[in-house]
C-alpha positions in Angstrom: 107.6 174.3 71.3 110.2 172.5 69.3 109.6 169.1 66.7 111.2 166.2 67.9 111.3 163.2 65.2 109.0 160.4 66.9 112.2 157.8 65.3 114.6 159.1 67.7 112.4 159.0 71.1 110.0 156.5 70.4 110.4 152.6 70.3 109.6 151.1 67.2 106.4 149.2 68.1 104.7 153.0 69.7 105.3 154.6 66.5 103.8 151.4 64.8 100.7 152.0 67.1 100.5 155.4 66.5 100.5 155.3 63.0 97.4 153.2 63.2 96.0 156.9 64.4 98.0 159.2 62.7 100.6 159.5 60.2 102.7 162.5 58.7 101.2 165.4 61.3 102.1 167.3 64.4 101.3 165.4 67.2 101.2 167.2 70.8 101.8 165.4 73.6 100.5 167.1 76.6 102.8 167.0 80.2 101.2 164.8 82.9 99.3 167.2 85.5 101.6 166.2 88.1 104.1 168.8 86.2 101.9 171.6 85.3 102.8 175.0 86.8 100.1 177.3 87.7 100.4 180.7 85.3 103.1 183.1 86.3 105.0 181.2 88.7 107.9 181.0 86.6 108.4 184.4 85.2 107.3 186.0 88.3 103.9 187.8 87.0 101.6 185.4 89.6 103.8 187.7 92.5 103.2 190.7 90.6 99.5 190.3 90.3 99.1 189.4 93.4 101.4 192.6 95.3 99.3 195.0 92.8 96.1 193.2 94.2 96.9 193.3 97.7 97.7 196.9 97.4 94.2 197.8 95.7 92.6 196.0 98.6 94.9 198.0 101.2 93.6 201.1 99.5 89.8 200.4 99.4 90.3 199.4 102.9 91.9 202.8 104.1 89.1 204.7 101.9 89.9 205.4 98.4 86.8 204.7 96.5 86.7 201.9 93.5 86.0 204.7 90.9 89.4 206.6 92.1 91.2 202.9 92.4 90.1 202.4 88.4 91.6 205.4 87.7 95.3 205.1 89.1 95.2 201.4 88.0 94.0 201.8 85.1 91.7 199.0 85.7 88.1 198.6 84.8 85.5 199.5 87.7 84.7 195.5 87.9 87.8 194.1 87.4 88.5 196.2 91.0 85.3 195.0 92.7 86.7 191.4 91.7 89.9 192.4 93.5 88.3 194.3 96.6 85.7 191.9 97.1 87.5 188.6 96.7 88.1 186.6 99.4 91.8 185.4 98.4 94.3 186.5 100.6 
């Protein structure tokens, strides 16, 4: 996250306002919702997660017990009954 003085993006009555609140500390400003991104959809990982996932569920599906599916996932024996038994497709 980078510091950007207040002075240079702020008119001079807001910072007047805000002072009232706070003065001389970091001061995040969240985005508005409307411009949230859900986690991973940038870098790609959400895709990921969700390939790996649908593969576990294709194996448990054609047999392979969760026990075995922990093993080559390296994935706790819950975390792969969250995946097989979800109802996300």
């Amino acid at each position: 996250m980078k510091y950007i003085n207040a002075t240079k993006v702020l008119p001079e009555k807001l910072i007047v306002e805000i002072q009232k609140y706070v003065q001389g500390e970091n001061l995040y400003i969240p985005k508005q919702e409307t411009e949230y991104r859900k986690w991973g959809t940038s870098s790609g990982g959400r895709q990921l997660l969700d390939q790996r996932n649908a593969a576990i569920k294709n194996s448990f599906i054609s047999g392979i017990s969760i026990q075995q599916l922990a093993k080559d996932y390296y994935l706790s024996t819950e975390t792969i009954k969250k995946v097989v038994y979800s109802h996300k497709k």
